[in-house]
C-alpha positions as CSV (number, residue, x, y, z in Angstrom):
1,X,8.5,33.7,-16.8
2,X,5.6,31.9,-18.9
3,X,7.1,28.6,-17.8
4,X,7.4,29.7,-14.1
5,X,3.5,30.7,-14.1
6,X,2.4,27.3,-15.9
7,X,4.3,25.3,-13.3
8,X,2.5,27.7,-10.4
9,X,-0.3,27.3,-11.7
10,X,-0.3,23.8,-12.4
11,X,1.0,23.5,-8.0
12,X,-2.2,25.4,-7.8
13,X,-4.6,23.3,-9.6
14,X,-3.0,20.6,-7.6
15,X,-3.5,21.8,-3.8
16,X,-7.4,22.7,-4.9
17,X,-7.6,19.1,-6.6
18,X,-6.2,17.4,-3.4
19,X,-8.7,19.5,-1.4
20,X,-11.7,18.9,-3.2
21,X,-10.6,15.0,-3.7
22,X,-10.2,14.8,-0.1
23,X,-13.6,15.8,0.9
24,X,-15.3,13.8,-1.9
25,X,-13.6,10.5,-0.3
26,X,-15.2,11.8,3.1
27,X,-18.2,12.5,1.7
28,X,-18.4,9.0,-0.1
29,X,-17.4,6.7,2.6
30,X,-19.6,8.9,5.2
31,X,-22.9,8.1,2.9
32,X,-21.7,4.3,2.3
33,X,-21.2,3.8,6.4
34,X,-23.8,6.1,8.2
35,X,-22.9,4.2,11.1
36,X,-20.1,1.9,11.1
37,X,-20.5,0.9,15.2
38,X,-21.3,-2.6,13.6
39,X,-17.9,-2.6,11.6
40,X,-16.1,-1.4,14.9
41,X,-17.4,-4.2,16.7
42,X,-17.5,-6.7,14.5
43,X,-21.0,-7.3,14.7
44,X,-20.7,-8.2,18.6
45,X,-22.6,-6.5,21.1
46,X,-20.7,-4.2,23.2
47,X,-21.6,-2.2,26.5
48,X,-23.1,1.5,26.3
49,X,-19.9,2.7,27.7
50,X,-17.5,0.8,24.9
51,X,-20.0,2.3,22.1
52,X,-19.5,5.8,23.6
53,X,-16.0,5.4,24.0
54,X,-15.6,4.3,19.9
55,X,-17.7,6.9,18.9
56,X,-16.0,9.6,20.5
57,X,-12.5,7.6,19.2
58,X,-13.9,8.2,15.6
59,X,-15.7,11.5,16.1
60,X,-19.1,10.0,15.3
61,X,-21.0,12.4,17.7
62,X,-19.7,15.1,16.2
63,X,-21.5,17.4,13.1
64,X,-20.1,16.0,9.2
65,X,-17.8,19.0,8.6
66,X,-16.4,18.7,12.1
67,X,-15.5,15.3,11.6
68,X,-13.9,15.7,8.2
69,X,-12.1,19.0,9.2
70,X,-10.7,16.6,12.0
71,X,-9.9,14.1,9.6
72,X,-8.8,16.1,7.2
73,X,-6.1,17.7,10.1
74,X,-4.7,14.7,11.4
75,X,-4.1,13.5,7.2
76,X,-2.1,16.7,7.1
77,X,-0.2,15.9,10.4
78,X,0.2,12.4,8.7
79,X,-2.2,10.7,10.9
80,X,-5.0,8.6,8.7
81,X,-6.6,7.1,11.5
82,X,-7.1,3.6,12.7
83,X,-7.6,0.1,10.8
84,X,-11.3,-1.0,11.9
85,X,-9.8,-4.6,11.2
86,X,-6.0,-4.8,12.5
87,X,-6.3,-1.9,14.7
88,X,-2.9,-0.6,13.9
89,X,-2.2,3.0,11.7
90,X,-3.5,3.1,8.4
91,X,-0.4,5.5,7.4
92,X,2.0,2.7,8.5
93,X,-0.4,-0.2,6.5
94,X,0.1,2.0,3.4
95,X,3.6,2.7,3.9
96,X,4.4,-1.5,4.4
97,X,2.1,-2.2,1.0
98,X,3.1,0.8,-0.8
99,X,6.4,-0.5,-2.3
100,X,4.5,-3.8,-3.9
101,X,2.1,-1.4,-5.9
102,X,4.7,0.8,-6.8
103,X,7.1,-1.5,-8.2
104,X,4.0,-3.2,-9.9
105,X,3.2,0.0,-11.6
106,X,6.3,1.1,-12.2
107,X,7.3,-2.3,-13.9
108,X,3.9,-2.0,-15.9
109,X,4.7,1.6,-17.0
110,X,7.7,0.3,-18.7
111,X,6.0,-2.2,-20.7
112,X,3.7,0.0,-21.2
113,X,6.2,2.5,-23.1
114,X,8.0,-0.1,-24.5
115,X,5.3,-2.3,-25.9
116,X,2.8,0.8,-27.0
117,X,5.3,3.2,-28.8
118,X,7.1,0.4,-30.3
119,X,4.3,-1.6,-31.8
120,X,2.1,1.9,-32.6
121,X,5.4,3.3,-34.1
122,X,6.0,-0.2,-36.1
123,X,2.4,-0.1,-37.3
124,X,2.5,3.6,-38.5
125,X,6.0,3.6,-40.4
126,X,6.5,-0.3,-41.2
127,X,4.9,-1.4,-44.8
128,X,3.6,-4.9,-45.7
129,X,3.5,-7.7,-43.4
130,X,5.3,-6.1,-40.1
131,X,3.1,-3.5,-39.9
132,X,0.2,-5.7,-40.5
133,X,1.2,-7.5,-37.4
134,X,2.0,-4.6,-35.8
135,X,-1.8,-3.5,-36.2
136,X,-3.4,-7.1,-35.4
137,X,-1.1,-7.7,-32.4
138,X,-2.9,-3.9,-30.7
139,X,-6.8,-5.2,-32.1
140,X,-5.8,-8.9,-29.7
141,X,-4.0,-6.7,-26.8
142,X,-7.3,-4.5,-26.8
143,X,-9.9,-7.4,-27.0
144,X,-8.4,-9.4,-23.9
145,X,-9.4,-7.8,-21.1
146,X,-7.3,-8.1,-17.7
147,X,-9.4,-10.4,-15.5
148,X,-9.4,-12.6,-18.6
149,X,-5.7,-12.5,-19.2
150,X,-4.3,-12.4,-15.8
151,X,-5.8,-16.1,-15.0
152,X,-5.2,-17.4,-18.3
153,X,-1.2,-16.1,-17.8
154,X,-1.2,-18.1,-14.0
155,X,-2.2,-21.2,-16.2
156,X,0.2,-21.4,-19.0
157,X,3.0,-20.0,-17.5
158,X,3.2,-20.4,-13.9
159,X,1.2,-24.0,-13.5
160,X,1.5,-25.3,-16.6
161,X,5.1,-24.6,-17.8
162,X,6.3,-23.7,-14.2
163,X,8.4,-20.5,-15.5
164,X,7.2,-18.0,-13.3
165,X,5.9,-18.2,-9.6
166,X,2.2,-18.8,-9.1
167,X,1.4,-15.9,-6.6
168,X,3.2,-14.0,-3.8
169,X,5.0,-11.0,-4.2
170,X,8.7,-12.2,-3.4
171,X,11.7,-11.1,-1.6
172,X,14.5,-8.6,-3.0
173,X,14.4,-7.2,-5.7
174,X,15.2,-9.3,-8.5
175,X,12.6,-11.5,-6.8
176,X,10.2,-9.7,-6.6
177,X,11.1,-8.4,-10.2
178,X,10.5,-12.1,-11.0
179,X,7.1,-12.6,-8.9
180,X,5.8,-9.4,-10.6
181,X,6.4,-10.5,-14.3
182,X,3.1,-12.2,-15.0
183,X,1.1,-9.5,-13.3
184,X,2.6,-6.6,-14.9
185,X,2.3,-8.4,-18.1
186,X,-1.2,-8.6,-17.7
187,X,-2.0,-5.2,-16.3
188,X,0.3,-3.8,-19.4
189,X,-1.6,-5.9,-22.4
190,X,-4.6,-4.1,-23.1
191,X,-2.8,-0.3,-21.9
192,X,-0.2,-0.9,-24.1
193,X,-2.7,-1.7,-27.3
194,X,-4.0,1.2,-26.6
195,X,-1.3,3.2,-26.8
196,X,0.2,1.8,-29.6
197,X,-3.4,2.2,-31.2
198,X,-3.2,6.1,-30.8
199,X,0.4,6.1,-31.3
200,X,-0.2,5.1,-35.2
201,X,-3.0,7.1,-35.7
202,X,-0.7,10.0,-34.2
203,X,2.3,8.5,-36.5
204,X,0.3,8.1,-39.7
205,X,-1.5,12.1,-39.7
206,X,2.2,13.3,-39.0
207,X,3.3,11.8,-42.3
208,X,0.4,13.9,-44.0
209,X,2.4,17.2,-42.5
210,X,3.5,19.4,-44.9
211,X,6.9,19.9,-43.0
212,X,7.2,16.0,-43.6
213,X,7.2,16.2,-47.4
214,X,9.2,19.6,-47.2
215,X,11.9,17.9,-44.9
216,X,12.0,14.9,-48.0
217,X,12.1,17.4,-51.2
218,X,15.3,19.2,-49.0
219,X,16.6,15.2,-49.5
220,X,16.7,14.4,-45.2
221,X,17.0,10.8,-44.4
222,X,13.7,9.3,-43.7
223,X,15.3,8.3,-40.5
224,X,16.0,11.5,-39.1
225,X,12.7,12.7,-40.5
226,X,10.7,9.8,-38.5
227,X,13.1,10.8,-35.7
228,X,12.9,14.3,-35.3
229,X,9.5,15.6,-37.2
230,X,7.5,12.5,-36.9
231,X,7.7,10.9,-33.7
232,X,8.4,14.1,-31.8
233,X,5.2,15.5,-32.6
234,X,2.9,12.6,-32.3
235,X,4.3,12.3,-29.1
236,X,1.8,15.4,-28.0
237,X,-1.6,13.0,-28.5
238,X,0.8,10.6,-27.3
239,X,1.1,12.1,-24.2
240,X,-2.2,12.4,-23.4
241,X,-3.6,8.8,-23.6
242,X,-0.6,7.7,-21.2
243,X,-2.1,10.0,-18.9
244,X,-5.3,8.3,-19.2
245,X,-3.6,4.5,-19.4
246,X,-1.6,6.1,-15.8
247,X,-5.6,6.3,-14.3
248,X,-6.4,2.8,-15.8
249,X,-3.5,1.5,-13.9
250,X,-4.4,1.8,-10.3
251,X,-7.7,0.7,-11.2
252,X,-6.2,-2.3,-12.8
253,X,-4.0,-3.2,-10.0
254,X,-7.1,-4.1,-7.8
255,X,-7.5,-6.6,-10.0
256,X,-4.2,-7.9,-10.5
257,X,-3.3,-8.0,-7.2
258,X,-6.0,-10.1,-6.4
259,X,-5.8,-12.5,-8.7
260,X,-2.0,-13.0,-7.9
261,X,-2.5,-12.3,-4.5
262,X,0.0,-9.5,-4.1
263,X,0.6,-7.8,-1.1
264,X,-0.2,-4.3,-2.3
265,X,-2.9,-1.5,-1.7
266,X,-4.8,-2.5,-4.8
267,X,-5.5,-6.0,-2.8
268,X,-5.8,-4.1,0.6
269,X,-8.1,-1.9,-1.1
270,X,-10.7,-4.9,-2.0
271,X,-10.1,-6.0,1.9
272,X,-10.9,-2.9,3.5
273,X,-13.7,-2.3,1.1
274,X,-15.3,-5.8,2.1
275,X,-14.5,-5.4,6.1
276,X,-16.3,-2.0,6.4
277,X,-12.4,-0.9,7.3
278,X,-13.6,2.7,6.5
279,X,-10.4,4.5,7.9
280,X,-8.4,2.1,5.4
281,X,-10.4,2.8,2.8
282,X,-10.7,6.5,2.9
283,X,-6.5,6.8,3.6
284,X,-5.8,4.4,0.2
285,X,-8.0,6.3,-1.8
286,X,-6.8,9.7,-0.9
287,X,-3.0,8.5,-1.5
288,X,-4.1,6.8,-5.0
289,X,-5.9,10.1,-5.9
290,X,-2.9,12.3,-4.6
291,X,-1.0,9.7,-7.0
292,X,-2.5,10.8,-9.8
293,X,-2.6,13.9,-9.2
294,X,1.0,14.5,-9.5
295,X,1.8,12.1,-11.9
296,X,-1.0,14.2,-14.3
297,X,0.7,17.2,-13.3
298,X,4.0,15.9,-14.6
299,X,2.4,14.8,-17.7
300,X,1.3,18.7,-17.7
301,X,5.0,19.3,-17.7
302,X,6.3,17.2,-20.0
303,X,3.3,18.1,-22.4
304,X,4.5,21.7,-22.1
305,X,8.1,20.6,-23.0
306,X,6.8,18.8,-26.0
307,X,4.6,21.5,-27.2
308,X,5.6,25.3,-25.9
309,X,2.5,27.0,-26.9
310,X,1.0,25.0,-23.8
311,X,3.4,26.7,-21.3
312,X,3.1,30.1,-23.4
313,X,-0.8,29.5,-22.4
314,X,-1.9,28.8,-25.8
């Protein structure tokens, strides 16, 4: 029953965080375009009857919280609005650019796990020279930032050494697999270091457990000790900066897509932001948030697995 009230709870804290994020984005892109007539138009004059007619299209006339309890209505009917610049849904725009963030994220994520516990693990347990280039190798990967390493990767190993595609998102998915090796790479690096950077500290103050030196006087391998006593607990801390490395992600794709001009929200973001497409804007940022959201709450969840005091409310 205590797991059953941590998960509704948890469903709880999400509806009310959706909510509040929801109006906050309103709010936001209401105070940066008090009147976006000029972004409608594209800065051409237009006759008092086409104004009216976009106004009452975007519920301008009407009172703030009339216009975001409309908004907010047609979001939950599925219906974000308009594009300012293409005109067509902004549901459907996200749907079509969804897949090359996701994949880019996903693929990230995976280097992410790969790269931080393995090298944060390494530097914790492994003694003498490996684990001192364990420990440099996270010091480089978190003193290169993104916008630095993204161009420099397009350089050496897309123009220079022609192993990987210069921009583009490809077609398939092996393709695209292939297209989106040098970007996830680059939005990984620094993520990844910083993982692997809390994963040793994590590795190294399990070692200093008294269970740890108990489980070695009862004569337990040291593999099944690092395995079962070690790893498994530092995993909790663990835990917690991927959830904050899953929030520098998004905000890293922005970048990443630009600079390898991928055809995802990150790069339709920047667009939309730069058009005065405030419909776009406001129906990216609400899925991005709702994105995080969930993935935090399953990070809840799996933080309640690793530790059951969590879910026990302790």
């Amino acid at each position: 029953m205590s797991v059953a009230r941590f998960v509704i709870g948890r469903l709880g804290i999400l509806g009310i965080t959706l909510l509040v994020a929801s109006f906050l984005v309103f709010t936001a892109l209401f105070l940066a375009y008090p009147d976006p007539i000029p972004f409608l138009t594209k800065g051409h004059a237009v006759t008092p009857q086409a104004e009216e007619a976009l106004r009452a299209q975007y519920h301008l006339n009407d009172p703030f919280l009339a216009r975001y309890v409309a908004w907010l209505g047609g979001v939950v009917q599925g219906d974000f609005g308009q594009s300012v610049q293409t005109r067509e849904g902004v549901g459907g725009a996200i749907v079509e650019r969804a897949g090359t963030t996701l994949l880019l994220l996903t693929y990230s994520g995976v280097l992410i796990g790969l790269l931080g516990l393995g090298s944060g693990i390494l530097a914790g347990t492994a003694k003498g020279g490996l684990g001192t280039i364990a420990r440099g190798a996270t010091r480089i990967g978190l003193a290169i930032p993104t916008f630095v390493l993204g161009p420099a990767l397009i350089a050496v190993f897309a123009v220079n050494l022609g192993w990987f595609p210069v921009f583009g998102s490809g077609s398939g998915l092996l393709d695209r697999l292939w297209h989106l090796t040098l970007p996830a790479i680059a939005l990984a690096v620094t993520l990844a270091a910083y993982v692997g950077r809390v994963t040793t500290v994590a590795v190294w103050e399990e070692y200093d457990r008294e269970h740890v030196e108990t489980a070695r006087a009862r004569g337990i391998p040291e593999s099944s000790i690092l395995r079962r006593h070690v790893v498994r607990n530092a995993l909790i801390p663990v835990t917690t900066a991927t959830a904050v490395a899953v929030a520098s992600l998004f905000s890293g794709a922005v970048v990443v897509e630009s600079i390898f001009a991928l055809d995802g929200l990150g790069s339709l973001l920047l667009e939309s932001v730069l058009g005065g497409d405030f419909p776009m804007v406001q129906g990216i940022v609400l899925v991005i948030v709702a994105a995080l959201v969930i993935i935090n709450l399953a990070l809840d969840l799996l933080y309640a697995a690793l530790d059951p005091r969590v879910g026990a409310g302790g």
